[in-house]
DOGURO-758089 format. One record per residue: x, z, y negated of N, C-alpha, C, O in turn; residue in three letters. Coordinates in steps of 0.02 Angstrom, whole numbers. Layout:
<site><n_px>X</n_px><n_pz>Z</n_pz><n_py>Y</n_py><ca_px>X</ca_px><ca_pz>Z</ca_pz><ca_py>Y</ca_py><c_px>X</c_px><c_pz>Z</c_pz><c_py>Y</c_py><o_px>X</o_px><o_pz>Z</o_pz><o_py>Y</o_py><res>Ala</res></site>
...
This chain:
<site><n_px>433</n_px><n_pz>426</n_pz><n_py>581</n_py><ca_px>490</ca_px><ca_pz>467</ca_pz><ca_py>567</ca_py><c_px>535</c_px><c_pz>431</c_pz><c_py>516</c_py><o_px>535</o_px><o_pz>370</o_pz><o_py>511</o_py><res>Unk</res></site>
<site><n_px>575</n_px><n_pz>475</n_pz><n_py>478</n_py><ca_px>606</ca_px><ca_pz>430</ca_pz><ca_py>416</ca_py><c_px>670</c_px><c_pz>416</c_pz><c_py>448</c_py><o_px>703</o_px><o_pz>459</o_pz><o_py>477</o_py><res>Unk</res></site>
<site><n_px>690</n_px><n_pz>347</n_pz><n_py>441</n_py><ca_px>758</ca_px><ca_pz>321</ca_pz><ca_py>463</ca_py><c_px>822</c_px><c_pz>353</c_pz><c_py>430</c_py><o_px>820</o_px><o_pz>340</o_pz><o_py>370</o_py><res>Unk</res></site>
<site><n_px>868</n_px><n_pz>385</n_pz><n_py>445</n_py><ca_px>906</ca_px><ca_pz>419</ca_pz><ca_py>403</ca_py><c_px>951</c_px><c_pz>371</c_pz><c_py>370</c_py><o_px>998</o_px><o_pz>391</o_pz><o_py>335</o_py><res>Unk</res></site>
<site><n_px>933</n_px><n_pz>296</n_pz><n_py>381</n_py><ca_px>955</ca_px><ca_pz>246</ca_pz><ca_py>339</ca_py><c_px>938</c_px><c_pz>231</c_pz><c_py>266</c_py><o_px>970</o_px><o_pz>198</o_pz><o_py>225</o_py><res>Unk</res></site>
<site><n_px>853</n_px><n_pz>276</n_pz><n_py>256</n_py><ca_px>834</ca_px><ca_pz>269</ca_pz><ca_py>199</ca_py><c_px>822</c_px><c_pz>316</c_pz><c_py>194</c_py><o_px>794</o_px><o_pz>359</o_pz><o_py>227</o_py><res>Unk</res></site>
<site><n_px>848</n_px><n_pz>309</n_pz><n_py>142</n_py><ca_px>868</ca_px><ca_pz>376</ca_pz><ca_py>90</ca_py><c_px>894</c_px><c_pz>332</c_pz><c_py>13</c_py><o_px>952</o_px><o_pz>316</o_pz><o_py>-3</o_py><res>Unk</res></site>
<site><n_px>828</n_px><n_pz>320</n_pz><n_py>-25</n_py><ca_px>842</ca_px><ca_pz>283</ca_pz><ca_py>-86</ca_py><c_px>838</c_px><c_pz>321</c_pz><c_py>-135</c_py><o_px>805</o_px><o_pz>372</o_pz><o_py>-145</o_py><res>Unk</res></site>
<site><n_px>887</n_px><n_pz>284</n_pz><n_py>-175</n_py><ca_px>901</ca_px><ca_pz>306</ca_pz><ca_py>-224</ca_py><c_px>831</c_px><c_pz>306</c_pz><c_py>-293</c_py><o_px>778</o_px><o_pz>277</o_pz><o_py>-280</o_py><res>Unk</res></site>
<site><n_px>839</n_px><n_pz>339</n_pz><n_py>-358</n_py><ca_px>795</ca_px><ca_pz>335</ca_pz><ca_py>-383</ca_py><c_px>766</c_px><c_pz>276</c_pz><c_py>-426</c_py><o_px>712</o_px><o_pz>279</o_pz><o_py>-456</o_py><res>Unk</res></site>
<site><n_px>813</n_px><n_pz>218</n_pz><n_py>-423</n_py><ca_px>794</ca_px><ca_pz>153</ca_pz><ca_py>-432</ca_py><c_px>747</c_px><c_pz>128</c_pz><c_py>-371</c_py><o_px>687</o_px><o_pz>115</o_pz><o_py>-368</o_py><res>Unk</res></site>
<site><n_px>790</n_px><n_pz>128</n_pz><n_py>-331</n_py><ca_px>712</ca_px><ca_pz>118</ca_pz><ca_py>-266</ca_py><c_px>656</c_px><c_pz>136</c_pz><c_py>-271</c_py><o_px>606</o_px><o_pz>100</o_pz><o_py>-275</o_py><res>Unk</res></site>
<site><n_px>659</n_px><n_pz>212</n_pz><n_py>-272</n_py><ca_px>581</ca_px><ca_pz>234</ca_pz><ca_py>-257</ca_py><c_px>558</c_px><c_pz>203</c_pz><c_py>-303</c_py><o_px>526</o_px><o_pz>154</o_pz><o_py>-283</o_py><res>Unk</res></site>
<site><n_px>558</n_px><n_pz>210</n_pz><n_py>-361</n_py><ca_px>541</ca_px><ca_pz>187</ca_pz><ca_py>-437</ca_py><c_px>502</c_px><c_pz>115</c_pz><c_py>-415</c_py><o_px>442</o_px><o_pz>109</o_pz><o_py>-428</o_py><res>Unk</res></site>
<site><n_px>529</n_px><n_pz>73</n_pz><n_py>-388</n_py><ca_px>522</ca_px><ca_pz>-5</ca_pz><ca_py>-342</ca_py><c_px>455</c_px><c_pz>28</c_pz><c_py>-312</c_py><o_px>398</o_px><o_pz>26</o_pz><o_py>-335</o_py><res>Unk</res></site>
<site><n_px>486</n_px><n_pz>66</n_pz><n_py>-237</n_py><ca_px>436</ca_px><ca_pz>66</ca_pz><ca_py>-189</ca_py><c_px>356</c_px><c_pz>89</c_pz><c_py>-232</c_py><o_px>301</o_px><o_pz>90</o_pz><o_py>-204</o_py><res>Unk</res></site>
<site><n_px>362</n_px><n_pz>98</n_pz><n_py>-270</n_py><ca_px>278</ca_px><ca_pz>152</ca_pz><ca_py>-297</ca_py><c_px>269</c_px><c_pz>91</c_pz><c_py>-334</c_py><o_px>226</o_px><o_pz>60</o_pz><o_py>-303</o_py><res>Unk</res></site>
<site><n_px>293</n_px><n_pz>49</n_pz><n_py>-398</n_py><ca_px>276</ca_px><ca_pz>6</ca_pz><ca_py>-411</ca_py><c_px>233</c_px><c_pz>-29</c_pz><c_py>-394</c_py><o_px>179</o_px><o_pz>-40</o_pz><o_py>-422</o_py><res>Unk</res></site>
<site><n_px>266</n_px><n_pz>-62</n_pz><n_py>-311</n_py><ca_px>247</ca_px><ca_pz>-116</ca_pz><ca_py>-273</ca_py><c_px>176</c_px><c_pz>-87</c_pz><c_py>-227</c_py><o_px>126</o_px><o_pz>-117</o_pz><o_py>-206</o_py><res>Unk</res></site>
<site><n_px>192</n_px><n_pz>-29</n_pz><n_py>-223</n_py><ca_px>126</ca_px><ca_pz>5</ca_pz><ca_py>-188</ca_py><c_px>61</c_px><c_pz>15</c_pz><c_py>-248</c_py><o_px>1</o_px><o_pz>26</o_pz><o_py>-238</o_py><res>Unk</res></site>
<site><n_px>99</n_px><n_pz>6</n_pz><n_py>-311</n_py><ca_px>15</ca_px><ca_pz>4</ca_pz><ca_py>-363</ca_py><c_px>19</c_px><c_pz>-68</c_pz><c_py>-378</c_py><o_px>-8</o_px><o_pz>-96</o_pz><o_py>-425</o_py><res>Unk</res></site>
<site><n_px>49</n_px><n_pz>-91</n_pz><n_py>-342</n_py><ca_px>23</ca_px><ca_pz>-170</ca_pz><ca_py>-377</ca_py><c_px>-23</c_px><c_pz>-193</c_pz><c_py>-323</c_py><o_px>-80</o_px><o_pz>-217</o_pz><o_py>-325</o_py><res>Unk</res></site>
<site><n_px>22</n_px><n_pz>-175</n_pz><n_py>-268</n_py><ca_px>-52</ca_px><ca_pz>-164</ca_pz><ca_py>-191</ca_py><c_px>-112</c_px><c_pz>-161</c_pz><c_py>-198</c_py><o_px>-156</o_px><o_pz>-196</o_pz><o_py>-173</o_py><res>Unk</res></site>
<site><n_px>-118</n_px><n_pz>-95</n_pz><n_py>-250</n_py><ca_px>-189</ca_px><ca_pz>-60</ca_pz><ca_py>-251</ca_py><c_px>-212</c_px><c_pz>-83</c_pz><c_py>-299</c_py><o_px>-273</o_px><o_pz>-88</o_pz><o_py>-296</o_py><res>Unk</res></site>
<site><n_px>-179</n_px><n_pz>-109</n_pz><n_py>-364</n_py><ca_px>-212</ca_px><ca_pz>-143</ca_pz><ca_py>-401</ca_py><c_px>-257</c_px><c_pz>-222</c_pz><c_py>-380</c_py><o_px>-315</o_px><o_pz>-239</o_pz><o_py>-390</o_py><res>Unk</res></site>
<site><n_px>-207</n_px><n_pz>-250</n_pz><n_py>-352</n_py><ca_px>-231</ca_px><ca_pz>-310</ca_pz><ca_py>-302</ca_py><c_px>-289</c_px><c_pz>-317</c_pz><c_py>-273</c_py><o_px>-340</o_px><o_pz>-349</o_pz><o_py>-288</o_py><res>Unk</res></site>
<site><n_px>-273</n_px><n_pz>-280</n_pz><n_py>-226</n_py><ca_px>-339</ca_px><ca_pz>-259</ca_pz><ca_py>-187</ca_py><c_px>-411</c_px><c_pz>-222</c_pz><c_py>-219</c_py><o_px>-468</o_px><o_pz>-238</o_pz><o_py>-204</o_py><res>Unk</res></site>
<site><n_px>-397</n_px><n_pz>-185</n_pz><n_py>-253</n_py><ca_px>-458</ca_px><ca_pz>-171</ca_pz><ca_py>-295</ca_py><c_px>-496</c_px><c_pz>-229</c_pz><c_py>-351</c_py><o_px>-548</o_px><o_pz>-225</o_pz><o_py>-384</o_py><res>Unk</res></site>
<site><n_px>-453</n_px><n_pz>-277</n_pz><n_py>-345</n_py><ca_px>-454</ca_px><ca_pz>-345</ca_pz><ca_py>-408</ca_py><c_px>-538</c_px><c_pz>-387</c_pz><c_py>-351</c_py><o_px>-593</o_px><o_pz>-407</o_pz><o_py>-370</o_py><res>Unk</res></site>
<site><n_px>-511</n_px><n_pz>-382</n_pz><n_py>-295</n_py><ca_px>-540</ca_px><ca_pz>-431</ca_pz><ca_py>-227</ca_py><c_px>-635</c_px><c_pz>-415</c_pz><c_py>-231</c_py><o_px>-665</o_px><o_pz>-361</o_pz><o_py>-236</o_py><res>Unk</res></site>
<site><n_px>-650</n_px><n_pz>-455</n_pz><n_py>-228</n_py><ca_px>-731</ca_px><ca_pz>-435</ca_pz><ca_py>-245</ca_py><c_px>-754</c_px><c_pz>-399</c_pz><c_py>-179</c_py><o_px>-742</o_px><o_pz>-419</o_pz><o_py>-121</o_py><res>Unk</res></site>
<site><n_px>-788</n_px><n_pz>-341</n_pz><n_py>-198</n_py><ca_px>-821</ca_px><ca_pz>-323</ca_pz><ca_py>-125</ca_py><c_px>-843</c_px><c_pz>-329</c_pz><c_py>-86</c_py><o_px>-840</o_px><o_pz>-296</o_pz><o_py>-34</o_py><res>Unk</res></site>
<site><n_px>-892</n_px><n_pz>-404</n_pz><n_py>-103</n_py><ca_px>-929</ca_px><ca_pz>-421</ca_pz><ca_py>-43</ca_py><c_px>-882</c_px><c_pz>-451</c_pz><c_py>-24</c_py><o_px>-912</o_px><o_pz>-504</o_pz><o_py>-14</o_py><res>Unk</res></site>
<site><n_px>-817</n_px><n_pz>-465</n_pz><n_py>-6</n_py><ca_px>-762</ca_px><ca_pz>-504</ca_pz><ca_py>8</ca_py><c_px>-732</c_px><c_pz>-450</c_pz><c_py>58</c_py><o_px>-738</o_px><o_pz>-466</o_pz><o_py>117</o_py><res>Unk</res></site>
<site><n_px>-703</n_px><n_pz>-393</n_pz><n_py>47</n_py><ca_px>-708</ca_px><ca_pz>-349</ca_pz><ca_py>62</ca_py><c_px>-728</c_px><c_pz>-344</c_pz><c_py>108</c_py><o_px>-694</o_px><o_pz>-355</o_pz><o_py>158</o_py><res>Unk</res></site>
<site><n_px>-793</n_px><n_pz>-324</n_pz><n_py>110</n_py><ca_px>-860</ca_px><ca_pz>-279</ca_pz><ca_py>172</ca_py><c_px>-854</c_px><c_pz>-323</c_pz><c_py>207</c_py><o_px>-872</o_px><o_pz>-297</o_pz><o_py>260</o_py><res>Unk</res></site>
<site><n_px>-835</n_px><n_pz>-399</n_pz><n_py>225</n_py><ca_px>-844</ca_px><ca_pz>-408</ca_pz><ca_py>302</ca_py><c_px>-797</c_px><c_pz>-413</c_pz><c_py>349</c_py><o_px>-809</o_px><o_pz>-430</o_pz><o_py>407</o_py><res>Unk</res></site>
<site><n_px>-700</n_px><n_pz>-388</n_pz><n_py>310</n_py><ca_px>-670</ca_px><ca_pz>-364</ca_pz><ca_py>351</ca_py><c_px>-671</c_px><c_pz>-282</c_pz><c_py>346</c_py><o_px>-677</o_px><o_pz>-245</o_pz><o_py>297</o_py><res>Unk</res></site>
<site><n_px>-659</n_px><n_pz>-266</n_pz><n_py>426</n_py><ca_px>-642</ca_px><ca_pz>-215</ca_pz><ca_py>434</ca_py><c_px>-572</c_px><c_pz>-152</c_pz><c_py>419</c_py><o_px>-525</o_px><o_pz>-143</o_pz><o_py>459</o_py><res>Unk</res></site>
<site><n_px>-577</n_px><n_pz>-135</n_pz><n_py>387</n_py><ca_px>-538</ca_px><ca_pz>-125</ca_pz><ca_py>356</ca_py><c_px>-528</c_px><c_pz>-47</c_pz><c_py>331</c_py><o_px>-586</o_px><o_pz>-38</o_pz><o_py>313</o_py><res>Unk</res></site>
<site><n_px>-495</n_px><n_pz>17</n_pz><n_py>318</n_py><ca_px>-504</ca_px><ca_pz>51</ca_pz><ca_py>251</ca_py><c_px>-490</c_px><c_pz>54</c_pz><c_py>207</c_py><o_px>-447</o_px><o_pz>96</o_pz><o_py>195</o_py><res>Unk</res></site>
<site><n_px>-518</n_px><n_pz>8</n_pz><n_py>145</n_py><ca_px>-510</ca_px><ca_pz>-8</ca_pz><ca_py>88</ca_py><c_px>-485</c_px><c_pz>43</c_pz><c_py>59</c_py><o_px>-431</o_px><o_pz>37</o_pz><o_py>31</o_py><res>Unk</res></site>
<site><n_px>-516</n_px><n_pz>95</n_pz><n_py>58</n_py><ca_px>-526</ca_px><ca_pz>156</ca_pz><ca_py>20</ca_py><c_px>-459</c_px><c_pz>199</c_pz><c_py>13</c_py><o_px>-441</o_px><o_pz>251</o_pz><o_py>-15</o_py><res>Unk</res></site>
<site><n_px>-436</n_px><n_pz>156</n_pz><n_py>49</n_py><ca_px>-367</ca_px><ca_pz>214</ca_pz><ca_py>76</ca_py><c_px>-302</c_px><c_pz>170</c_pz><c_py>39</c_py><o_px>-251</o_px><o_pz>202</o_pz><o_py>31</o_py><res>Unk</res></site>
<site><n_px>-303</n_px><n_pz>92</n_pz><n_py>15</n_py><ca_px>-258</ca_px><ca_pz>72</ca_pz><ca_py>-25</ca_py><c_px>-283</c_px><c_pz>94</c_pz><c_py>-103</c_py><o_px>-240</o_px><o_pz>90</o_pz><o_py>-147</o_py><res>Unk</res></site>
<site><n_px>-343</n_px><n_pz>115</n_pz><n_py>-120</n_py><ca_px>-333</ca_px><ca_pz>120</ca_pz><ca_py>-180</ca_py><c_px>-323</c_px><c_pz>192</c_pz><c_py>-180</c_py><o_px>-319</o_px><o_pz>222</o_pz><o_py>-233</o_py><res>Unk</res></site>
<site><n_px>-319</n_px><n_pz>221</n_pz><n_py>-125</n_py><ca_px>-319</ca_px><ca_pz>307</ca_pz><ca_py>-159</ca_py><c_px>-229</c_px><c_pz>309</c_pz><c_py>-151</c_py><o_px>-197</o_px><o_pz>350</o_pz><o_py>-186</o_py><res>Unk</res></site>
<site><n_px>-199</n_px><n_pz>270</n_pz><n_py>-112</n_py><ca_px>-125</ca_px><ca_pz>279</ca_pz><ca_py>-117</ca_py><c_px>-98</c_px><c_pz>273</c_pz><c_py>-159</c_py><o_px>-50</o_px><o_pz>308</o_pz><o_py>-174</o_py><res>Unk</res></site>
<site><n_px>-133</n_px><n_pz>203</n_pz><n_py>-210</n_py><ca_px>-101</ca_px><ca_pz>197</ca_pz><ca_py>-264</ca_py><c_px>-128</c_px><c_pz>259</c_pz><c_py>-347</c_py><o_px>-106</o_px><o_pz>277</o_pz><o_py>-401</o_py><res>Unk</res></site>
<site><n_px>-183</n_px><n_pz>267</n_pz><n_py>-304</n_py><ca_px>-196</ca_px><ca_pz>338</ca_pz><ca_py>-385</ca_py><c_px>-160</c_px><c_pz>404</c_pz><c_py>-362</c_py><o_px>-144</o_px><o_pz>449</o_pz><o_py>-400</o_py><res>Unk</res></site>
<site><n_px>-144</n_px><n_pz>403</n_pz><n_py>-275</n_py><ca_px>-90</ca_px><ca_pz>454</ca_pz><ca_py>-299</ca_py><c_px>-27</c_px><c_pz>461</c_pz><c_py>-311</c_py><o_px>3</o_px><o_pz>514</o_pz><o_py>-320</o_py><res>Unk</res></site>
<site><n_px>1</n_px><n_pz>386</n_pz><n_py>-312</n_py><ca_px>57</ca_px><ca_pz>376</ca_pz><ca_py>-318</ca_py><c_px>71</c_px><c_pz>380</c_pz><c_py>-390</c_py><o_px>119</o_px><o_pz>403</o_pz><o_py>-420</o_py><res>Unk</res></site>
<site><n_px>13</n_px><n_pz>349</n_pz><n_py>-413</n_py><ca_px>20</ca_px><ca_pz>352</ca_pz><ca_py>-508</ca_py><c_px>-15</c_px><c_pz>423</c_pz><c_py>-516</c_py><o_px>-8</o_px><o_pz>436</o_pz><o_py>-576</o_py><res>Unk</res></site>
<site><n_px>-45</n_px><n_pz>470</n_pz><n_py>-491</n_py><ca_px>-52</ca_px><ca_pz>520</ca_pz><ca_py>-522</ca_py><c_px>-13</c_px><c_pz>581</c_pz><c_py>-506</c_py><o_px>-14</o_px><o_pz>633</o_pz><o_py>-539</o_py><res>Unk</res></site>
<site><n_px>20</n_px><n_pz>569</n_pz><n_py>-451</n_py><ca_px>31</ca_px><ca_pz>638</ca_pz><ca_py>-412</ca_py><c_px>113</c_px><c_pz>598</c_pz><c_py>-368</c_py><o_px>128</o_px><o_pz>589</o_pz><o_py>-309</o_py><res>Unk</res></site>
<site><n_px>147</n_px><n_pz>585</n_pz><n_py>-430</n_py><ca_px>200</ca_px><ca_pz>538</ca_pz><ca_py>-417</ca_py><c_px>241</c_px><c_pz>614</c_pz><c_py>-392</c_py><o_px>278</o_px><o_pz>620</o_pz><o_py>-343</o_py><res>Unk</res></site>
<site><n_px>227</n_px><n_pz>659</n_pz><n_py>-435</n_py><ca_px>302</ca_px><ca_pz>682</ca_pz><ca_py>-417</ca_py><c_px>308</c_px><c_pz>733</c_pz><c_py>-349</c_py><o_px>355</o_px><o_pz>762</o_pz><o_py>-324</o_py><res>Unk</res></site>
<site><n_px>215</n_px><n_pz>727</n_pz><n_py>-325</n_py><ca_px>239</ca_px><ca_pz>758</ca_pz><ca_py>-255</ca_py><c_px>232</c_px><c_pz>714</c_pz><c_py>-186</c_py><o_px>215</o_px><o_pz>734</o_pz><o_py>-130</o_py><res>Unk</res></site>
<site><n_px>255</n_px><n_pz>633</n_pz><n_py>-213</n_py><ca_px>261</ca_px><ca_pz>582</ca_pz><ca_py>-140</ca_py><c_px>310</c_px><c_pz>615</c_pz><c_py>-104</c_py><o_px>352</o_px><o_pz>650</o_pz><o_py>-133</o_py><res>Unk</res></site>
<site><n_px>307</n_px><n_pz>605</n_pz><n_py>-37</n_py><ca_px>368</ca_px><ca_pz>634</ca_pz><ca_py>9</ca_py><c_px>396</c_px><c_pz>561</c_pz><c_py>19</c_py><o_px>359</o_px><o_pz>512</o_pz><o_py>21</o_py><res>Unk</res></site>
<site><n_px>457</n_px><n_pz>556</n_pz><n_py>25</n_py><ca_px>495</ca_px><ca_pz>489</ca_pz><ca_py>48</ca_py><c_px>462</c_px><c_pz>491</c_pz><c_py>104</c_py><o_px>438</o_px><o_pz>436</o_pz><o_py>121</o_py><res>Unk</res></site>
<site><n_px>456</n_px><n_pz>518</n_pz><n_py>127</n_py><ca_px>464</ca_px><ca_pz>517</ca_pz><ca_py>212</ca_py><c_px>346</c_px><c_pz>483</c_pz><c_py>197</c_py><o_px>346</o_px><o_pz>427</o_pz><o_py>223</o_py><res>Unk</res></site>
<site><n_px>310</n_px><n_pz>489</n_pz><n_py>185</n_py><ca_px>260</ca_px><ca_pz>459</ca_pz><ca_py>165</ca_py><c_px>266</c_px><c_pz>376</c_pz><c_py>145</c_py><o_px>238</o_px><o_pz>331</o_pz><o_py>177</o_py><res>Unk</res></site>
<site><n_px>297</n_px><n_pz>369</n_pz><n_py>101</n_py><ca_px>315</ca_px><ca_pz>307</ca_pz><ca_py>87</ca_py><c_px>335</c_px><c_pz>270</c_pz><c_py>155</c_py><o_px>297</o_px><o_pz>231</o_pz><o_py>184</o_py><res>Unk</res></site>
<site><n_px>395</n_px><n_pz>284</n_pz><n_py>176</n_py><ca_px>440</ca_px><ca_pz>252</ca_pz><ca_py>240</ca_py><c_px>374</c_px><c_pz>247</c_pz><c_py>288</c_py><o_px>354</o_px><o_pz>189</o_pz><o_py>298</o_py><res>Unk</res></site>
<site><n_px>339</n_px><n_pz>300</n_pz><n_py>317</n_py><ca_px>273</ca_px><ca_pz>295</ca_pz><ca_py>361</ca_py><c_px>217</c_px><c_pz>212</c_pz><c_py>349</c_py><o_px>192</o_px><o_pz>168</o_pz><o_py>385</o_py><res>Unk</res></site>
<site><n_px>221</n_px><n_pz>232</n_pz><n_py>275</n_py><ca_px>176</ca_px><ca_pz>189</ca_pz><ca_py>251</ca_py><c_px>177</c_px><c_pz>126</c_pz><c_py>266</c_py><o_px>130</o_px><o_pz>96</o_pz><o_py>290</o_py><res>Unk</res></site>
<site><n_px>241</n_px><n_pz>99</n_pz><n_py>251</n_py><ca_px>295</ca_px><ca_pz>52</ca_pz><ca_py>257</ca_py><c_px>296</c_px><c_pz>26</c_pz><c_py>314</c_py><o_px>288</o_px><o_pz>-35</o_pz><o_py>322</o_py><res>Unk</res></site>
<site><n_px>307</n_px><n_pz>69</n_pz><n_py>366</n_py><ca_px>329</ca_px><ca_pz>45</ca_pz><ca_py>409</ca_py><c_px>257</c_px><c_pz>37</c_pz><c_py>487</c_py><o_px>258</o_px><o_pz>5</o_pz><o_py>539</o_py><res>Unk</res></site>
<site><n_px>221</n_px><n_pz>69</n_pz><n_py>464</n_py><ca_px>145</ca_px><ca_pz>94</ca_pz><ca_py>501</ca_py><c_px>92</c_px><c_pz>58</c_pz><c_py>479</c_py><o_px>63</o_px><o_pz>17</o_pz><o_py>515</o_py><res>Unk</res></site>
<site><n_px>75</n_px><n_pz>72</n_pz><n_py>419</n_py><ca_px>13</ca_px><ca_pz>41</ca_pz><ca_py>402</ca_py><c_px>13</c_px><c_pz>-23</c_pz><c_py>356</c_py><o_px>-31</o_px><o_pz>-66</o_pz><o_py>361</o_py><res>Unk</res></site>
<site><n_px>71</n_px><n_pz>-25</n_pz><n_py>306</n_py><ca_px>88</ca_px><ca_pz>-110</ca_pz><ca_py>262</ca_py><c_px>81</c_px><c_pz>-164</c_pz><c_py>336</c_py><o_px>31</o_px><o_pz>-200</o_pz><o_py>339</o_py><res>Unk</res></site>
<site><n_px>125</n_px><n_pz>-167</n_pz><n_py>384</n_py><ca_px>107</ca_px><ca_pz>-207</ca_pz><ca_py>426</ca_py><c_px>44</c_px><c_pz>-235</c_pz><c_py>442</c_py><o_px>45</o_px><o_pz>-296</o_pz><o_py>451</o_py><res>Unk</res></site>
<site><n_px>13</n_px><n_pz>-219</n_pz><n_py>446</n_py><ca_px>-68</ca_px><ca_pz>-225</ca_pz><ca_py>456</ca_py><c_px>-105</c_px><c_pz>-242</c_pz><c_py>397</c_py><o_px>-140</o_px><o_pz>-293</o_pz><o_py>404</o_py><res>Unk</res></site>
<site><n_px>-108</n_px><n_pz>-213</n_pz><n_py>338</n_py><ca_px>-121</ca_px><ca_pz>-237</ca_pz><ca_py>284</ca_py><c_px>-103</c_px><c_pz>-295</c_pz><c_py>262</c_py><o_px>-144</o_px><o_pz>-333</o_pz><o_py>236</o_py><res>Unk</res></site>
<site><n_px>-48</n_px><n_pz>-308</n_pz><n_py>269</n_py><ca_px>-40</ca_px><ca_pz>-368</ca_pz><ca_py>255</ca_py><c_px>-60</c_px><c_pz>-431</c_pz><c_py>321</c_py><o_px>-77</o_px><o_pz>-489</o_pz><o_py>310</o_py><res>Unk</res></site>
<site><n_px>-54</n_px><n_pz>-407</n_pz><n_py>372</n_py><ca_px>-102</ca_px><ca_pz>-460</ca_pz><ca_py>412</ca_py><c_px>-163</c_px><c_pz>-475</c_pz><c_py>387</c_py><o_px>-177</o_px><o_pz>-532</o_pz><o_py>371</o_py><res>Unk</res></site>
<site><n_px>-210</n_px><n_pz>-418</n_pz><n_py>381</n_py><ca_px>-281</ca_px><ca_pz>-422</ca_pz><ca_py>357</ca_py><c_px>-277</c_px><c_pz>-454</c_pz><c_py>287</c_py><o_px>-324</o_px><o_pz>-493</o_pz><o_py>279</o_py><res>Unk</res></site>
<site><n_px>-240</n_px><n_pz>-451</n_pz><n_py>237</n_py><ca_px>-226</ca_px><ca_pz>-506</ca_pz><ca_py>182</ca_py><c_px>-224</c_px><c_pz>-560</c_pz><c_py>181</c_py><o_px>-257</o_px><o_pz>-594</o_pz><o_py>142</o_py><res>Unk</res></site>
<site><n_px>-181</n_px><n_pz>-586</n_pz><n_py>230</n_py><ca_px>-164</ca_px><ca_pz>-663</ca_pz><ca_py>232</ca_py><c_px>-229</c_px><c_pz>-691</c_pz><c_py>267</c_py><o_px>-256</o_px><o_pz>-743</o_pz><o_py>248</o_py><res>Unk</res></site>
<site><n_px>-260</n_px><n_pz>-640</n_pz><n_py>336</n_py><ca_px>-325</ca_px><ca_pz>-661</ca_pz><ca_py>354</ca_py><c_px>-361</c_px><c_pz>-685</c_pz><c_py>307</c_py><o_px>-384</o_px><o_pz>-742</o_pz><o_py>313</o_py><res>Unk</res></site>
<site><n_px>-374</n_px><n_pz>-643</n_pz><n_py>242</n_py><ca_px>-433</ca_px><ca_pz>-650</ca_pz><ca_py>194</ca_py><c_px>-406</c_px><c_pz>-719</c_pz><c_py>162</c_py><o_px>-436</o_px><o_pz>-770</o_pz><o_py>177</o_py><res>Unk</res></site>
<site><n_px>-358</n_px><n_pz>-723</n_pz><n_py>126</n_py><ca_px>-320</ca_px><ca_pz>-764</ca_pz><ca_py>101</ca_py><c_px>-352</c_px><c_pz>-852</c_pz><c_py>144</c_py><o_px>-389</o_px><o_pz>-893</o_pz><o_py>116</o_py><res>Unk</res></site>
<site><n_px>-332</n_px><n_pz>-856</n_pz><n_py>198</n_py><ca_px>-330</ca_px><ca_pz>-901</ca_pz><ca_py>248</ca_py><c_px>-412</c_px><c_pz>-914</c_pz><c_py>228</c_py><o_px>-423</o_px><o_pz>-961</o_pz><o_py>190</o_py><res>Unk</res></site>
<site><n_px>-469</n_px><n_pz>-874</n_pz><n_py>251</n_py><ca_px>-535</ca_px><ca_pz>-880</ca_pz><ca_py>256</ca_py><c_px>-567</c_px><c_pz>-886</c_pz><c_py>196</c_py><o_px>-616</o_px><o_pz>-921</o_pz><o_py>187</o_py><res>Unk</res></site>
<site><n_px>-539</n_px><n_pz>-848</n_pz><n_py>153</n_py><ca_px>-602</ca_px><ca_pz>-815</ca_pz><ca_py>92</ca_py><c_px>-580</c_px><c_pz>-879</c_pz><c_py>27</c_py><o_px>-619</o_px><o_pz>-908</o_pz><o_py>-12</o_py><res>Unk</res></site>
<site><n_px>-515</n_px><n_pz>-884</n_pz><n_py>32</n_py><ca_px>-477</ca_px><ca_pz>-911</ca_pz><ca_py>-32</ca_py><c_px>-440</c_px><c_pz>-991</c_pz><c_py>-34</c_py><o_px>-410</o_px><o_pz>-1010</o_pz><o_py>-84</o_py><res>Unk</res></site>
């Protein structure tokens, strides 16, 4: 649910999509067989970020905040995992 605390302005969002294609850029950078032996859905950070760069102008805030607050958590655990092991 979106916090009625956020509610950003259009410098923000501008931020939040940024940082969400630098995500997907990132992660798509990571070699696959690197990849395939965590569990993971890969597939689902790079499609956030092609629709964030393609289909910018129909993100819902309220998508972002979800994102944010639901699934970045975890992603970024499984990062630092790889990070820790792979790198």
């Amino acid at each position: 649910m979106l916090s009625t605390a956020f509610w950003p302005t259009q410098r923000q969002s501008t931020l939040a999509f940024n940082q969400y294609t630098i995500i997907g850029e990132a992660t798509a950078s990571i070699d696959s067989s690197v990849l395939e032996k965590y569990d993971y859905p890969w597939y689902k950070v790079k499609s956030f970020r092609n629709f964030i760069l393609h289909e910018y102008h129909a993100v819902e805030m309220r998508v972002i905040w979800d994102t944010t607050t639901e699934i970045l958590p975890g992603l970024k655990e499984m990062m630092e995992e790889i990070l820790t092991k792979e790198f």
